[in-house]
C-alpha positions as CSV (number, residue, x, y, z in Angstrom):
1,X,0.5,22.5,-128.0
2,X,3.9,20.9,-126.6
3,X,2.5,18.6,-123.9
4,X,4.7,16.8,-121.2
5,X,3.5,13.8,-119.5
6,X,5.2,12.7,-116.5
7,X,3.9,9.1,-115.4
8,X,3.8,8.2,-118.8
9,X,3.9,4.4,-118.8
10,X,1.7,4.6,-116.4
11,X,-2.3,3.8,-116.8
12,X,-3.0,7.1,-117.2
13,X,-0.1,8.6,-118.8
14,X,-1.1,5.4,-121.5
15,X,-4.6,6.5,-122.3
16,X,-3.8,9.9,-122.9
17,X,-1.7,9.6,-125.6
18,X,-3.8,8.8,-128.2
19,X,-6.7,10.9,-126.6
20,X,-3.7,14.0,-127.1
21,X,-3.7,13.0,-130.3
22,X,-2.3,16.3,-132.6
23,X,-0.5,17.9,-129.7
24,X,3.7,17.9,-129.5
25,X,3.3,15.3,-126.8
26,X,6.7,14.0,-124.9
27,X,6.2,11.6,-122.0
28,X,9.1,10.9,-118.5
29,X,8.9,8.2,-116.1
30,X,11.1,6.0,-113.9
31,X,13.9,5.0,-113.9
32,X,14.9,7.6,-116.3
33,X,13.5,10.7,-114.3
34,X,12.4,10.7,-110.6
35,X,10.1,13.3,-110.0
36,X,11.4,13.3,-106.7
37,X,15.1,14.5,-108.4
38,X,14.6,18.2,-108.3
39,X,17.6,18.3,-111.1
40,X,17.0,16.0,-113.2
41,X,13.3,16.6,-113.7
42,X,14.8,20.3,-114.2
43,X,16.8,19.2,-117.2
44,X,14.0,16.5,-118.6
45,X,11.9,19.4,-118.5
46,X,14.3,21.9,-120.1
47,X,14.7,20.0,-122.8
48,X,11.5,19.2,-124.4
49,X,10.0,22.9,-123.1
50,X,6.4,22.0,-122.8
51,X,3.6,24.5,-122.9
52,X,1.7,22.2,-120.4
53,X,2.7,19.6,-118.2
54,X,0.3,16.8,-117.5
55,X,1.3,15.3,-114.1
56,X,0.0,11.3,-113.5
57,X,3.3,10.2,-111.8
58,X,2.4,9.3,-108.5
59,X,2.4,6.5,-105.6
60,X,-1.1,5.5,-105.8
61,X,-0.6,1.9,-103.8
62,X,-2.8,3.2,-100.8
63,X,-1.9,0.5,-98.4
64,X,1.4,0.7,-99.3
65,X,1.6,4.5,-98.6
66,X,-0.3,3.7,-95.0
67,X,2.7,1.4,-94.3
68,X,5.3,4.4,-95.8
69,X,3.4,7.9,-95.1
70,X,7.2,9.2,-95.6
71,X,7.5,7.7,-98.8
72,X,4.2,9.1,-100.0
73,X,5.1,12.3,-99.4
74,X,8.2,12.4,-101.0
75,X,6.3,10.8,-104.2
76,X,3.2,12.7,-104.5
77,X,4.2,15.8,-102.3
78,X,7.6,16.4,-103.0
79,X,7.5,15.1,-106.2
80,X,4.6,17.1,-107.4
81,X,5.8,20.0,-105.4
82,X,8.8,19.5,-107.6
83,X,6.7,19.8,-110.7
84,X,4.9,22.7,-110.4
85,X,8.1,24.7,-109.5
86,X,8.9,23.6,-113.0
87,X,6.1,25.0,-114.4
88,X,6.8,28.0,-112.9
89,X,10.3,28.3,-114.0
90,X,9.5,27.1,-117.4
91,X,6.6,28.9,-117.8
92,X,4.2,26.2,-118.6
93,X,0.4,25.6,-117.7
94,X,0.1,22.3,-115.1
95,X,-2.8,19.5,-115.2
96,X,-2.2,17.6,-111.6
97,X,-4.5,14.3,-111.0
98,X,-5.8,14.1,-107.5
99,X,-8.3,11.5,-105.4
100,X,-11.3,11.3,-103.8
101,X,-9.3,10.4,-101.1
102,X,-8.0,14.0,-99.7
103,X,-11.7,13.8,-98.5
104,X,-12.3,12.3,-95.0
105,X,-15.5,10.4,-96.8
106,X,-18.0,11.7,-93.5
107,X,-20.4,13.3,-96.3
108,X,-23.1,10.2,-97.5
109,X,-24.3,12.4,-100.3
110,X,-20.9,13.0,-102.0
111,X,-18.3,16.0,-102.1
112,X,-18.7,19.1,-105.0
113,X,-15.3,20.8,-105.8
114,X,-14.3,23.7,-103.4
115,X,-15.5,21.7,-100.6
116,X,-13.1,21.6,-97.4
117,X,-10.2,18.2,-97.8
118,X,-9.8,16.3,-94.7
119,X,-8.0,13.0,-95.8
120,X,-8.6,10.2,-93.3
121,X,-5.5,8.2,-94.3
122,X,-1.5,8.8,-95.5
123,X,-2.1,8.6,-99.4
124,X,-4.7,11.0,-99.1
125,X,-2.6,13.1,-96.9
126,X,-0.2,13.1,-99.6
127,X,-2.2,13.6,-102.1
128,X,-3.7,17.0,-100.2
129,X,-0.1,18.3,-99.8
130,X,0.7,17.7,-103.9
131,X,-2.8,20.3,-103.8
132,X,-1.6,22.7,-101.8
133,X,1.9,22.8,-103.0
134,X,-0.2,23.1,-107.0
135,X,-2.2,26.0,-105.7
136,X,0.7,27.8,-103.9
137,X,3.1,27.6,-106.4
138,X,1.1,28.6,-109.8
139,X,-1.9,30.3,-111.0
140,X,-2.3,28.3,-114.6
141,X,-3.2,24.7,-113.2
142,X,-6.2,22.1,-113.6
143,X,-6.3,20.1,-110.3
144,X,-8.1,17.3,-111.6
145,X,-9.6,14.6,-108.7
146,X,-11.0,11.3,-109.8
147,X,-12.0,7.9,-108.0
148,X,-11.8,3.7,-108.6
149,X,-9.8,4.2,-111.9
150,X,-9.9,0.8,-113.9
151,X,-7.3,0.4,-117.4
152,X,-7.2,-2.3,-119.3
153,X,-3.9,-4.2,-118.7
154,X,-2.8,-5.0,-115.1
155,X,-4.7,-5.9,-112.5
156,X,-7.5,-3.9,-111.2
157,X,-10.8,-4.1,-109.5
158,X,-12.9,-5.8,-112.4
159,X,-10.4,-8.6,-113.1
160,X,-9.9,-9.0,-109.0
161,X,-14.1,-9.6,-108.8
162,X,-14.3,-12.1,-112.1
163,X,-11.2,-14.2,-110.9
164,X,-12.2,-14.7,-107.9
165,X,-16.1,-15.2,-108.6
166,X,-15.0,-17.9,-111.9
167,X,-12.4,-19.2,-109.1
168,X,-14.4,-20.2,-106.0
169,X,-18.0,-18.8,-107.4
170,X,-18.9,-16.4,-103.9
171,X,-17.3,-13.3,-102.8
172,X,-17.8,-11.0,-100.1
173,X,-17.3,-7.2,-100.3
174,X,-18.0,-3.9,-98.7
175,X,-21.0,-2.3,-99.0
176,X,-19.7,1.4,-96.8
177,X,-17.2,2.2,-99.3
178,X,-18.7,5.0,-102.0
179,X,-17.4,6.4,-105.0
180,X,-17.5,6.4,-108.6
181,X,-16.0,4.2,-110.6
182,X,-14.1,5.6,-113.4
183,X,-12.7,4.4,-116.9
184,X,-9.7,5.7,-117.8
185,X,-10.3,5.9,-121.2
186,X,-13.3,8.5,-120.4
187,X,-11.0,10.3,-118.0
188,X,-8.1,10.4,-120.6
189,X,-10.5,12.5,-123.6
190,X,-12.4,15.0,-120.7
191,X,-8.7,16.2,-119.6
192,X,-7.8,16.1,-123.2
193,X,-11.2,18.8,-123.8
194,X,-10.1,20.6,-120.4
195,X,-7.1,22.2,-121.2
196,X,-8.8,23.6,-124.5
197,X,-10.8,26.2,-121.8
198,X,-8.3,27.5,-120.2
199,X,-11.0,27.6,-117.6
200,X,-8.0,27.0,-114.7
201,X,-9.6,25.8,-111.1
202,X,-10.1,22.4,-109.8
203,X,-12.3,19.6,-111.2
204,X,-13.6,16.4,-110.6
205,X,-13.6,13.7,-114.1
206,X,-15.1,10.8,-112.8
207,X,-18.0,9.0,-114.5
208,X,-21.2,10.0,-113.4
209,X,-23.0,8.1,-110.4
210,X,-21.9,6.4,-107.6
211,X,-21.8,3.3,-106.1
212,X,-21.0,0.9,-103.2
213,X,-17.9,-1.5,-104.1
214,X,-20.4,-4.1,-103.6
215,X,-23.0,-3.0,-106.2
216,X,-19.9,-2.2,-108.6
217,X,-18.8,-5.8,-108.2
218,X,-22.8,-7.3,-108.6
219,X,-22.8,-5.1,-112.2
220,X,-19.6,-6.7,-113.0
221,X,-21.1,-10.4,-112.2
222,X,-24.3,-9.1,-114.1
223,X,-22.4,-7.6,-117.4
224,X,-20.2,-10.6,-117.4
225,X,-23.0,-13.2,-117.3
226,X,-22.2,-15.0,-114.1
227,X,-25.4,-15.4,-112.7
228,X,-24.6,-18.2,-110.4
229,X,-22.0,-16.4,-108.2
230,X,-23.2,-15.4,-104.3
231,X,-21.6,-12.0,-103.9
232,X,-22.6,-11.6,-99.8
233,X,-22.4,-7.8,-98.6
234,X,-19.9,-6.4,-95.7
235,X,-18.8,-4.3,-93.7
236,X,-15.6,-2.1,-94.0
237,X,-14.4,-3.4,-90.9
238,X,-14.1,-7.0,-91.9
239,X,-11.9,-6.8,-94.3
240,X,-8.9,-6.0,-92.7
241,X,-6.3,-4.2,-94.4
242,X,-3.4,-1.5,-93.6
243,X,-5.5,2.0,-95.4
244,X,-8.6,2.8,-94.2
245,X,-10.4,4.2,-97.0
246,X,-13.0,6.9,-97.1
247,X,-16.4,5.3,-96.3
248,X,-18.4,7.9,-98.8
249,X,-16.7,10.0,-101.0
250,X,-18.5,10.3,-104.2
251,X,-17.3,12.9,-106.5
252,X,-20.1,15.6,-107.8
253,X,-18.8,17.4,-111.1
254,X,-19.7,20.9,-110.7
255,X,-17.1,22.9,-112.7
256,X,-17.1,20.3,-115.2
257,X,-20.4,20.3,-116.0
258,X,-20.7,24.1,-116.3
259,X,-18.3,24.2,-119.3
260,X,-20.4,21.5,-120.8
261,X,-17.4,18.4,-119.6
262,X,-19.4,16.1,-118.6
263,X,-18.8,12.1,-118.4
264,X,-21.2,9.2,-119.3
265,X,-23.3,7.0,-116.4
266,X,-20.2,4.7,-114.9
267,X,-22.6,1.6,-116.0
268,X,-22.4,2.4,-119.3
269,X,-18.4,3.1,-119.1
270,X,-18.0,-0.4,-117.6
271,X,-20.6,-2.0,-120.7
272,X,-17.7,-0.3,-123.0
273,X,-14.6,-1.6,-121.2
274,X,-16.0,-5.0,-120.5
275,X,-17.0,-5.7,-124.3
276,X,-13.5,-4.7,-125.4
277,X,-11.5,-6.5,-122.6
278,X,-13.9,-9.2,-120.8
279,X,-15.0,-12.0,-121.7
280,X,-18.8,-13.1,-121.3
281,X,-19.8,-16.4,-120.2
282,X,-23.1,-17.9,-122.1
């Protein structure tokens, strides 16, 4: 199959090349093509004439999009808006990657797939118009929603929690934020196994379980032996910042699970990624 990744540099876009691994695969990404460049994604997608376009570009800095809702619909609306009338034009399948966060996070025992969106902030405002724009412009699409995704390289939520605990040795974080973290690695080979079924709809890939961001960060402390670190539950509310995140918005994988893509126990995900990229102190 002649894939197209757009995003492709990206953390995502990185992970699934070698899980794509015996398809055509091209990738696009800034500066080169803007998504948001109706003609010159045209032509980059003209060109290379993919069968199936896997869309990871987005703006995924959350606060940053609370500070620039216009800007984060004209990256992940507009933009992806912009991608699926390319699919229709070139006649190819579409794969778009969606959040927890088009959910307003007011359900404590999580959300399945086909449940009502409701986003409580701008990203995930945006992130509900690149849906509807998916679902309105094609029939052939995965909509594929995930949560907390952590990549090696960068900075992300693991390597946020160890610096600071081998820094100053206490933290503090929230214990009313929900979700499941998600490796990317993981994520990267169930979309790879999706679009071999042809079984179109929306899905949600994240590892399995959930978990408060504070009992992600105490496994983190646990896995990477610091036992001596004071990690001090709180509340959403003090941590001041400009997004407000969905308090509880685990992701159930229904559809996923029916056509046998399932994903392992988060836990065990994050005992993988720290033993390849973290090291433990004795």
């Amino acid at each position: 199959m002649k894939i197209l990744i757009t995003g492709v540099l990206g953390q995502l876009g990185t992970a699934l090349q070698p899980a794509l691994a015996g398809h055509d695969l091209a990738g696009i990404d800034l500066p080169e093509v803007d998504i948001t460049e109706r003609e010159g994604l045209f032509t980059a997608v003209s060109r290379h004439n993919p069968d199936l376009i896997i869309h990871t570009a987005a703006y995924t800095d959350v606060n940053g999009c609370a500070l620039n809702p216009e800007l984060a619909y004209k990256v992940n609306g507009l933009g992806t808006q912009n991608v699926a009338l390319a699919c229709r034009e070139f006649g190819a399948e579409m794969v778009h990657i969606s959040t927890n966060e088009v959910f307003a996070g007011d359900r404590p025992d999580g959300y399945e797939e086909w449940m009502p969106l409701n986003p409580c902030n701008p990203y995930g405002r945006s992130k509900a118009a690149a849906e509807f724009h998916v679902r309105s412009l094609l029939s052939r699409y995965y909509i594929v929603r995930l949560s907390w995704l952590y990549a090696p390289g960068g900075r992300n939520f693991i390597h946020a929690i160890l610096s600071r605990a081998r820094k100053t040795g206490q933290l503090r974080v929230v214990v009313d934020e929900v979700a499941n973290p998600t490796y990317v690695k993981d994520l990267a080979a169930a979309i790879a196994n999706l679009i071999t079924t042809r079984q179109y709809g929306t899905y949600h890939l994240s590892n399995s379980g959930a978990c408060s961001r504070w009992e992600f960060a105490n496994e983190i402390l646990r896995q990477a032996g610091l036992k001596n670190v004071t990690n001090t539950p709180i509340l959403s509310k003090e941590f001041k910042r400009p997004s407000t995140p969905p308090p509880y918005a685990a992701l159930h994988n229904i559809a996923g699970t029916a056509i046998g893509i399932t994903l392992r126990p988060w836990p065990e995900a994050l005992a993988n990624y720290m033993e390849k990229y973290v090291k433990r102190e004795v």
